[in-house]
C-alpha positions as CSV (number, residue, x, y, z in Angstrom):
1,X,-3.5,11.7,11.5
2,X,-1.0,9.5,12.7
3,X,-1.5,7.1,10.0
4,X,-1.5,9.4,7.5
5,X,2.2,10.5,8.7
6,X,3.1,7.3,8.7
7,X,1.9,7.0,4.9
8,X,4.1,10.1,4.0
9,X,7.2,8.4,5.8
10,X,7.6,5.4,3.0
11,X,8.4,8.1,0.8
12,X,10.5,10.0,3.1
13,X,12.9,7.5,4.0
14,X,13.7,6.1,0.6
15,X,14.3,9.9,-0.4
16,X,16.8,10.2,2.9
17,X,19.2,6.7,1.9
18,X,18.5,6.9,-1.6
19,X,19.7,10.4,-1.6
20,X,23.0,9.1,0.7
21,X,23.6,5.6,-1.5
22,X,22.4,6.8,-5.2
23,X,22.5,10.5,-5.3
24,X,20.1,12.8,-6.5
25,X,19.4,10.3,-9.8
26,X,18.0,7.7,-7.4
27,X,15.8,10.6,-6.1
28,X,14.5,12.0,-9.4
29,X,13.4,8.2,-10.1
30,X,11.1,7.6,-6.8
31,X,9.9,11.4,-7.7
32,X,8.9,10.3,-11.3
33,X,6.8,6.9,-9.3
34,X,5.4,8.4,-6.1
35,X,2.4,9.8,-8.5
36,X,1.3,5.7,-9.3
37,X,1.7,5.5,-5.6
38,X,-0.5,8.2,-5.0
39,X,-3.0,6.9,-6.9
40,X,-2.7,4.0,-5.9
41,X,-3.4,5.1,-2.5
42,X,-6.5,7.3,-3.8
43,X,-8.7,4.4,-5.2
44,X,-7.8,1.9,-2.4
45,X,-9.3,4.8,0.4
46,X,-12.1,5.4,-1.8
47,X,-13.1,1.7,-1.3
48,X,-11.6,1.0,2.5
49,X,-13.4,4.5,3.3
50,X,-16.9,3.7,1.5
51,X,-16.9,0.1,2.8
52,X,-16.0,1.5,6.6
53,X,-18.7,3.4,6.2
54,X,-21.1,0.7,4.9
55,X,-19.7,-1.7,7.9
56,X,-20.4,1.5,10.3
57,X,-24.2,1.9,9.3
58,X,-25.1,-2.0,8.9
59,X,-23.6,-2.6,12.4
60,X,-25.6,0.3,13.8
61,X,-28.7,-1.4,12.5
62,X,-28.1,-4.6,13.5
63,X,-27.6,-5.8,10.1
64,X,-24.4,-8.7,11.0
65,X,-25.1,-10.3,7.6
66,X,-24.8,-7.4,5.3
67,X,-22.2,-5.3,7.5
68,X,-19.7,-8.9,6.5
69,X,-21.0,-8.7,2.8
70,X,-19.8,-4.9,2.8
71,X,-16.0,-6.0,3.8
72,X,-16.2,-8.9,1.8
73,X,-17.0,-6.9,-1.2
74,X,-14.8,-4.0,0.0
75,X,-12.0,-6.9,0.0
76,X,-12.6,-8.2,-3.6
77,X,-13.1,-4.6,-4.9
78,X,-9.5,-3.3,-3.6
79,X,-7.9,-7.2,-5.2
80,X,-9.3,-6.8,-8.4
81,X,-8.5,-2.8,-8.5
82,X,-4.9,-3.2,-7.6
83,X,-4.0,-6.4,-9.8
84,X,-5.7,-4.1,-12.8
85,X,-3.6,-1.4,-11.9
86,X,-0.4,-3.3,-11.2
87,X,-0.8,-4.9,-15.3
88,X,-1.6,-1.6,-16.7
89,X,2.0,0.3,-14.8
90,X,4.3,-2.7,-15.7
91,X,2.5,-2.8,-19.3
92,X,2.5,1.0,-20.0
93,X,5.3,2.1,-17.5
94,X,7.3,3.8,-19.8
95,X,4.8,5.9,-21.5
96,X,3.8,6.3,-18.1
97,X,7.0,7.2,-16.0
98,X,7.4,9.6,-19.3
99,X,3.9,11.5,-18.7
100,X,5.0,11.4,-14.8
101,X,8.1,13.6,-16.2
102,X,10.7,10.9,-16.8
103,X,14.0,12.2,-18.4
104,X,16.5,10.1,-20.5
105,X,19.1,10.5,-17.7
106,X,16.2,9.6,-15.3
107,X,14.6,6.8,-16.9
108,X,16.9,3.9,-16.1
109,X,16.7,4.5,-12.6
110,X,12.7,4.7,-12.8
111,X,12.2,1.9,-14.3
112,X,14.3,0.1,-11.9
113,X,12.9,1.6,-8.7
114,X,9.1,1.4,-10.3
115,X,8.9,-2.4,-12.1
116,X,9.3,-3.6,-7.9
117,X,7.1,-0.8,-6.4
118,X,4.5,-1.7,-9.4
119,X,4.8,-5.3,-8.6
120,X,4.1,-4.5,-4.6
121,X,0.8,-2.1,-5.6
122,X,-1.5,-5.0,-4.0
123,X,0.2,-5.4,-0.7
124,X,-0.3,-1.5,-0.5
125,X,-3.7,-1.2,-1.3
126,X,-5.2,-4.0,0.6
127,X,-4.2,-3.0,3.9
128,X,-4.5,1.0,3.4
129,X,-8.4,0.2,2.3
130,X,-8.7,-2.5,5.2
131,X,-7.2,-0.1,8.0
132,X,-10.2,2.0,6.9
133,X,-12.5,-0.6,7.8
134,X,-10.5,-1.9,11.0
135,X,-10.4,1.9,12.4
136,X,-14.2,1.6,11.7
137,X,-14.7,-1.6,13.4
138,X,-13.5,0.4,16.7
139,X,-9.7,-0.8,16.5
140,X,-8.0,2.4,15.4
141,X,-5.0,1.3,17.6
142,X,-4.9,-2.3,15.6
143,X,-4.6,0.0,12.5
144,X,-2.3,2.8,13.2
145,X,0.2,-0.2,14.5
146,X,0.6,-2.3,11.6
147,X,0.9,0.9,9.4
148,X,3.2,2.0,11.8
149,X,5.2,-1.6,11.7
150,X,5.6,-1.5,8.0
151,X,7.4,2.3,7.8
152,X,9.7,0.6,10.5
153,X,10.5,-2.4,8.6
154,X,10.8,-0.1,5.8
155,X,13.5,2.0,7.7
156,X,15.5,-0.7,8.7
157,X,15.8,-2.8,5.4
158,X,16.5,0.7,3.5
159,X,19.9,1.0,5.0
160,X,20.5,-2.9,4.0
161,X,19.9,-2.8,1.1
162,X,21.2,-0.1,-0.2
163,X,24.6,0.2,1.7
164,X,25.0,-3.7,2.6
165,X,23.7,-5.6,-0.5
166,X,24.4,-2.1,-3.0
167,X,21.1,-2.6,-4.8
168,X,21.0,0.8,-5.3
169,X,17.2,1.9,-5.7
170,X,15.4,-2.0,-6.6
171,X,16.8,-2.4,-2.8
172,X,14.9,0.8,-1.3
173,X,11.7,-0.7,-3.8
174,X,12.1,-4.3,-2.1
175,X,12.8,-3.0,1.3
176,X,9.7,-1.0,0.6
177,X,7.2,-3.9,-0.4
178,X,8.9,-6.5,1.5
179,X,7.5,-3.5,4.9
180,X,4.0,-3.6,2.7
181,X,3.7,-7.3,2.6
182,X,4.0,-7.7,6.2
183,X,1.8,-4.6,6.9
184,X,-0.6,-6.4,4.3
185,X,-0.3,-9.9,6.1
186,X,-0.9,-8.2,9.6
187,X,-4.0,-6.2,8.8
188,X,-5.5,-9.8,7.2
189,X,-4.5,-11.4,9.9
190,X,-6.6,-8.8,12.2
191,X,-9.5,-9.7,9.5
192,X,-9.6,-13.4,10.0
193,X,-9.8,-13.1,14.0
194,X,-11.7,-13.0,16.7
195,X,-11.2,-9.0,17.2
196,X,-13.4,-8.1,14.2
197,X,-17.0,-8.5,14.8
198,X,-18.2,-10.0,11.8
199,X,-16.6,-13.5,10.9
200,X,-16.0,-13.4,6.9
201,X,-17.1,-16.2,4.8
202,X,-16.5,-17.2,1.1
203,X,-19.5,-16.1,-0.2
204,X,-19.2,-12.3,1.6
205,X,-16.6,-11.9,-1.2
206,X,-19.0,-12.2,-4.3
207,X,-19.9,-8.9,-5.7
């Protein structure tokens, strides 16, 4: 639950600075976006919550080697899934911010604040899917902390950018992914260790 509040608060506090450095422009534009976000967030939960699942059951039979090939593939499946869907926003995004309700008065600001937050799709999706899988792997605490790290990282580099370096809303998107990428690097970080039970190796990546 916590994590999930945590999710919501990305969105919450670019609406709060944007809303005090841009104006109510700035917050139509990350509006028109959040839907990419959301689903976004959809597929990489589909794959962190059906490979938890798959880790959960092969660890309860014992089954090391396939219980690694499920987070392996988990892994690969949430890349390749959020490079695809990073190409098709920045290729399509204006048809897209347009079916999403973009406005000619709107648009600029859109496709300012959505070309970065497109760009940072990956470093979303990997760790939301991964948490999954962490949470799973009985380290809900591990999980809930580096979400938790990045909406604080993304509260704090808001402000800066926007009101120090006036980048207007590409600062609340880079202040957003910039949180994401170190959210991202944590939760691999927690993969690669000693805390997770099963040790990854190259070939638990092949599909």
């Amino acid at each position: 639950v916590i994590s999930m509040l945590v999710n919501s608060l990305y969105n919450i506090v670019d609406q709060i600075f944007i809303g005090w450095g841009v104006g109510y422009l700035g917050n139509g534009a990350t509006n028109v976006v959040f839907p990419i976000t959301i689903i976004a967030l959809a597929l990489s939960l589909m794959i962190g919550d059906g490979g938890a699942a798959y880790l959960s059951l092969k660890l309860g039979e014992g089954n090391i080697e396939q219980a690694k090939k499920g987070v392996g593939n988990a892994v690969t499946m949430v890349t390749v899934v959020s490079i695809v869907l990073l190409v098709v926003f920045l290729i399509w995004i204006d048809p897209i911010l347009t079916l999403f309700g973009a406005t000619d008065v709107l648009r600029p600001y859109a496709l300012e604040y959505g070309t970065v937050i497109g760009i940072g799709l990956p470093f979303m999706m990997i760790p939301a899917a991964l948490n999954s899988m962490i949470r799973a792997d009985g380290s809900p605490k591990y999980a809930m902390f580096s979400m938790a790290l990045g909406a604080v990282i993304n509260t704090v580099f808001d402000p800066i950018f926007i009101f120090v370096f006036h980048m207007g809303v590409r600062g609340a998107a880079i202040a957003t992914v910039i949180s994401q990428i170190v959210s991202c690097l944590f939760v691999l970080g927690c993969l690669l260790s000693k805390r997770m039970p099963v040790r990854l190796g190259w070939g638990d990546f092949h599909l």
